[in-house]
C-alpha positions in Angstrom: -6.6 8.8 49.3 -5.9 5.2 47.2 -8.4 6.5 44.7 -6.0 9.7 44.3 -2.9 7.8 44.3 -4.3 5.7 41.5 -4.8 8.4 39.4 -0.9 10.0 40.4 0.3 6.7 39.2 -1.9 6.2 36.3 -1.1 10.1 34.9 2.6 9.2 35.8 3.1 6.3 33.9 1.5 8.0 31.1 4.0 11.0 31.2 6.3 8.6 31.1 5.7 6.2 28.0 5.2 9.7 26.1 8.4 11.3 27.2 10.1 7.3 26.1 8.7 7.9 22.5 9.3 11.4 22.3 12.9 9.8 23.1 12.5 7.4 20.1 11.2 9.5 17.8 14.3 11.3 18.1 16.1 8.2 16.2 15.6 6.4 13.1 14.4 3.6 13.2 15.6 0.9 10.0 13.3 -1.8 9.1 13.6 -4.5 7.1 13.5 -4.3 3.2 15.5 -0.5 3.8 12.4 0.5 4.8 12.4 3.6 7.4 10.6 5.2 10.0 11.1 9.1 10.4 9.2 10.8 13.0 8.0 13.8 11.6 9.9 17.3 11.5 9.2 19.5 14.7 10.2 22.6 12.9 7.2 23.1 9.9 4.9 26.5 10.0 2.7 25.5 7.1 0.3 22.7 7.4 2.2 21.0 4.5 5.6 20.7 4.3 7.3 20.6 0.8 10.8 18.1 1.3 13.6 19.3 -0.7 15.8 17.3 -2.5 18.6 16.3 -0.8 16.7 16.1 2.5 17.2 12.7 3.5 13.3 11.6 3.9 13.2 13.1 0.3 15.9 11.2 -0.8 14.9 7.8 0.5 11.2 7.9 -0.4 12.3 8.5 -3.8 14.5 5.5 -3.7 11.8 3.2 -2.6 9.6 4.7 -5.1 11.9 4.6 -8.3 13.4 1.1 -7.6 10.0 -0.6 -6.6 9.5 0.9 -10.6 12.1 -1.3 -12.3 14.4 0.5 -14.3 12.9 1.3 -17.5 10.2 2.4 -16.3 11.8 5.1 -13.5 14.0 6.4 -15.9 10.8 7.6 -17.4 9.2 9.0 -14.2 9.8 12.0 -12.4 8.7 13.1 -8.7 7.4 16.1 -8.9 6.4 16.8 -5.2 7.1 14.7 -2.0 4.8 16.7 0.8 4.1 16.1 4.3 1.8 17.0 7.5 3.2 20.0 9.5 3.0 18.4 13.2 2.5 21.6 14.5 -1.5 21.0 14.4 -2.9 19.6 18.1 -4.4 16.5 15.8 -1.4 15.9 13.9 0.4 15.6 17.3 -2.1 13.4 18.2 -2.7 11.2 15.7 1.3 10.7 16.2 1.3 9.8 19.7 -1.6 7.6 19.6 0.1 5.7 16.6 3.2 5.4 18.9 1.2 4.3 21.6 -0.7 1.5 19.3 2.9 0.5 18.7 4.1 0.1 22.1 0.7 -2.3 22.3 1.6 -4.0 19.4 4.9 -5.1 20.7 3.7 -6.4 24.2 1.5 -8.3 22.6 3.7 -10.1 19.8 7.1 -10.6 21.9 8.3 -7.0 21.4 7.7 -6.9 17.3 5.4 -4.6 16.2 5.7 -5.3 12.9 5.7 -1.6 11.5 5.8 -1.7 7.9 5.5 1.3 4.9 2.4 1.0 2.9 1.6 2.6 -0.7 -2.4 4.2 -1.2 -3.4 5.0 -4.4 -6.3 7.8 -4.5 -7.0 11.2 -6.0 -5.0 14.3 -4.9 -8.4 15.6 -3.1 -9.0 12.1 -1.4 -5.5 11.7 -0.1 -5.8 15.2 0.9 -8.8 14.3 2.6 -7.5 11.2 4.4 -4.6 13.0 5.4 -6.5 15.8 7.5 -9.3 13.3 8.4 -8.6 9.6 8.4 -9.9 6.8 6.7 -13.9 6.4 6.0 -15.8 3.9 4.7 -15.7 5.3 1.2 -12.0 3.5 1.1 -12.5 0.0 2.6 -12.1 -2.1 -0.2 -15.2 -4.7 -0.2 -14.7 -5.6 -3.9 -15.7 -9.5 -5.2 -12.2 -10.3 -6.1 -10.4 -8.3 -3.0 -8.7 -9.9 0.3 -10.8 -9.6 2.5 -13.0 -6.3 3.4 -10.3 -3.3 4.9 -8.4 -1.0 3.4 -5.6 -2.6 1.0 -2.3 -1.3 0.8 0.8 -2.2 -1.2 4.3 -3.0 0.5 6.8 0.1 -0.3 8.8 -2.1 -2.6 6.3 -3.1 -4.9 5.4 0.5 -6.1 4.8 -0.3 -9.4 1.6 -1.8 -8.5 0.8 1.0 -6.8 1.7 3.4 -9.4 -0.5 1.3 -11.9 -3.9 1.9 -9.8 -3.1 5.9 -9.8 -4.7 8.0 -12.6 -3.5 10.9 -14.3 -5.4 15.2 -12.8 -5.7 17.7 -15.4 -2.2 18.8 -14.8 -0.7 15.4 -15.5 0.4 14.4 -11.8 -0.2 11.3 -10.3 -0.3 10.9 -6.4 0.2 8.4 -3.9 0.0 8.2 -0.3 2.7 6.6 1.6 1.3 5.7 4.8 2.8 4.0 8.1 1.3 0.8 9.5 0.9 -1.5 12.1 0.5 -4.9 10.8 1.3 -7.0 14.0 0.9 -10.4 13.4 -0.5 -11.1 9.9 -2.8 -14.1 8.6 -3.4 -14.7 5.0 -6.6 -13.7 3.4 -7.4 -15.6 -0.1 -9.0 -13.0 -3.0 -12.4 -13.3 -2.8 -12.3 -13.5 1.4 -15.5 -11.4 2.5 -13.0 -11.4 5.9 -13.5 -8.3 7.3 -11.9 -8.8 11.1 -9.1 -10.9 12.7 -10.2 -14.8 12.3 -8.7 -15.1 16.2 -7.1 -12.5 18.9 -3.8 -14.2 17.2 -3.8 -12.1 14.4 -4.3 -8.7 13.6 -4.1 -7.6 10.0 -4.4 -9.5 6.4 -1.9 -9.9 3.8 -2.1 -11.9 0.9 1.1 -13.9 1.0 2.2 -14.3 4.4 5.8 -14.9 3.1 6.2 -12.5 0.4 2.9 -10.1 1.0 2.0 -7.9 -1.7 -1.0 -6.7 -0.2 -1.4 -5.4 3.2 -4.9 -5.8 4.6 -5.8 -3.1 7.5 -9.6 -3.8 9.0 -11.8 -1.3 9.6 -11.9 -1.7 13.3 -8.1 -0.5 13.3 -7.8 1.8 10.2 -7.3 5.3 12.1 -5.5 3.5 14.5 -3.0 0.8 12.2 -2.4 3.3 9.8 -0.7 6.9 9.7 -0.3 8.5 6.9 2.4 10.2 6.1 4.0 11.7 2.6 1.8 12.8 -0.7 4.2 12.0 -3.7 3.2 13.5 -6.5 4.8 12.2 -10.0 4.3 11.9 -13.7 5.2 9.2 -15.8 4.1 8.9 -19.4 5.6 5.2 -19.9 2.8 4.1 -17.3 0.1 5.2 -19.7 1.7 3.0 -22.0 1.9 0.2 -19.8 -1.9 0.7 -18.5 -3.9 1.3 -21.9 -1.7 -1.5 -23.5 -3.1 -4.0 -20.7 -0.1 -5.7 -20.2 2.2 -6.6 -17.4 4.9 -4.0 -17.2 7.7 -6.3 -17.0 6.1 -8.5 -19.6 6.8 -6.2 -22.8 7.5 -8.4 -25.2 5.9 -10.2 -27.1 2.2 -9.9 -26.4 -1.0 -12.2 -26.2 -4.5 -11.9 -26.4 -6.6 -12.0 -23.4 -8.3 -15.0 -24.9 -5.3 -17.4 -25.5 -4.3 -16.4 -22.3 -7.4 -17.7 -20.8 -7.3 -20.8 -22.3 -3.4 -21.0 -21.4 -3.9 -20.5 -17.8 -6.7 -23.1 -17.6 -4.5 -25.3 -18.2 -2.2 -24.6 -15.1 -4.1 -23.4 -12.8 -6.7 -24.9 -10.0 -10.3 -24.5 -10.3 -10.7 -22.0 -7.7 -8.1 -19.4 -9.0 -9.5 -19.9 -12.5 -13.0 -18.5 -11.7 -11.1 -15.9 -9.6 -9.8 -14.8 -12.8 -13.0 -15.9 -15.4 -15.1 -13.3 -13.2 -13.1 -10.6 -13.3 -12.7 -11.0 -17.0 -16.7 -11.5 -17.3 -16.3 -8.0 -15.3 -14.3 -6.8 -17.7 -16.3 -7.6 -20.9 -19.6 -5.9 -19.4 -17.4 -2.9 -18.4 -17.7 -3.1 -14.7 -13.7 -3.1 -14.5 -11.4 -1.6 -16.3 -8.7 -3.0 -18.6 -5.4 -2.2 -16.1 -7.8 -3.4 -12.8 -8.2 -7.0 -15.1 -4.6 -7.0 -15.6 -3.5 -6.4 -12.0 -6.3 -9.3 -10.8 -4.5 -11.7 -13.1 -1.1 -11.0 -12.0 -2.7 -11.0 -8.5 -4.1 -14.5 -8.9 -1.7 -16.6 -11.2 1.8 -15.1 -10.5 3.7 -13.0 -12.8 6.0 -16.1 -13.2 3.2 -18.3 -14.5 2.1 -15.2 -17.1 5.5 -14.8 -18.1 6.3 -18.4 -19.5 2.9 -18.5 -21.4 4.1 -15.2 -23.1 7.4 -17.3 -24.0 5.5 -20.6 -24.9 3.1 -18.2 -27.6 6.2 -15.8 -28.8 6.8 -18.4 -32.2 2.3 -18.0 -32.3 1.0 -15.1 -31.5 2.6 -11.4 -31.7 -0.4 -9.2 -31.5 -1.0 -6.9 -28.4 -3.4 -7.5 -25.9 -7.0 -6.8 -27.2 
């Protein structure tokens, strides 16, 4: 019958788009930036897999991690662990085909680019355990005042270091990140403070927060099990980042130091009026101890540029030497 037929040619050119992925995922697939993407290993018994070093996935995860560290401060940190799913579970199988199959999508609909990127998540051991097996939930969209936008916020592979500074340390020392595969399709900027929680228009489909040089990766709700696959657990220690976090201060801004009050007024000075109250309520935040001192420092950077905090460090070094207070 046509109704049978239908259903021959439906089931046969399903067979076939998974037996054309299978193909790629025999083949590594280089992406800008030196980013990667490695289909998982077919060969794991456990339901993690430890990588060695000298594996090659080992090997270049910790060369995106270290170098998005800046020098000094990876030739203070260590990888302890880089782990990832067995695929041998039915789910994990799953999960991998339907991401495959979300990128296939992805490319009809934006000329043939994807736009598959590698994403850092910063979370507990048990919680990136947890999304690992499960997914995302709602306990990680990000809906904060100062966020972009309402989704799940990840940071571009290269820029690890912010990353790294959101993690905090178990009772063994280790801190863990999650380094997750995405499908970011065509991107729109969403400014901090955006209560965007969806694609403004069928154009778009994901959120970053600088569409030329995005630091931020915004992933809706709507498409977080489906955008995102994660992929390794690195587990690391690094005592400088301590250093760097209770100090409060930009970790590529060492030297010298000023107060969080100068550098108000400083900024003020050079900024509009809508970044400026970006920045006044997180630090409002911050003085009634909603915040934290390393989640102030991040907004600032966020909001007014690294550059911009930078030259007012310069313009106060003859001024004011003290640390951050």
């Amino acid at each position: 019958s046509t109704f049978s037929q239908e259903k021959l040619l439906s089931l046969s050119h399903f067979l076939a788009l998974s037996f054309h992925l299978a193909m790629a995922a025999q083949v590594e697939i280089e992406l800008d930036n030196g980013e990667i993407l490695d289909p998982l290993s077919s060969s794991a018994t456990d339901s993690t897999i430890l990588l060695r070093e000298g594996d090659q996935e080992h090997d270049v995860i910790t060369t995106c991690f270290l170098s998005g560290l800046g020098a000094t401060l990876a030739n203070a940190t260590t990888i302890v662990t880089i782990r990832k799913k067995s695929p041998n579970a039915i789910t994990t199988r799953a999960k991998s085909l339907a991401f495959r199959i979300f990128t296939e999508a992805m490319a009809r609909k934006n000329n043939g680019d994807p736009n598959v990127k590698y994403g850092w998540y910063a979370a507990s051991r048990e919680d990136l355990e947890r999304i690992v097996t499960y997914g995302f939930s709602s306990r990680e969209i990000d809906d904060d005042s100062s966020s972009n936008g309402i989704g799940i916020h990840l940071v571009p592979s290269k820029f690890s270091l912010f990353a790294a500074e959101a993690t905090e340390e178990d009772e063994e020392g280790l801190r863990h990140l999650l380094l997750c595969r995405l499908i970011l399709g065509k991107p729109e900027e969403i400014v901090s403070g955006s209560k965007q929680a969806y694609p403004s228009s069928v154009e778009f489909d994901s959120g970053v927060d600088d569409v030329q040089n995005p630091r931020k990766y915004v992933v809706w709700s709507s498409t977080m099990n489906s955008y995102i696959l994660p992929t390794y657990i690195v587990a690391f220690k690094s005592p400088r980042l301590t250093v760097i976090r209770n100090g409060g201060s930009p970790a590529r801004l060492s030297s010298p130091r000023v107060s969080f009050a100068a550098l108000m007024l400083s900024l003020s000075k050079s900024m509009d009026t809508f970044r400026m109250n970006l920045i006044i309520r997180t630090y409002d935040d911050f003085r009634k101890r909603k915040i934290q001192r390393d989640q102030l420092v991040r907004k600032m950077r966020e909001v007014a540029g690294d550059n911009l905090l930078a030259q007012i460090i310069r313009n106060h070094r003859d001024k004011n030497k003290v640390r951050v207070v």
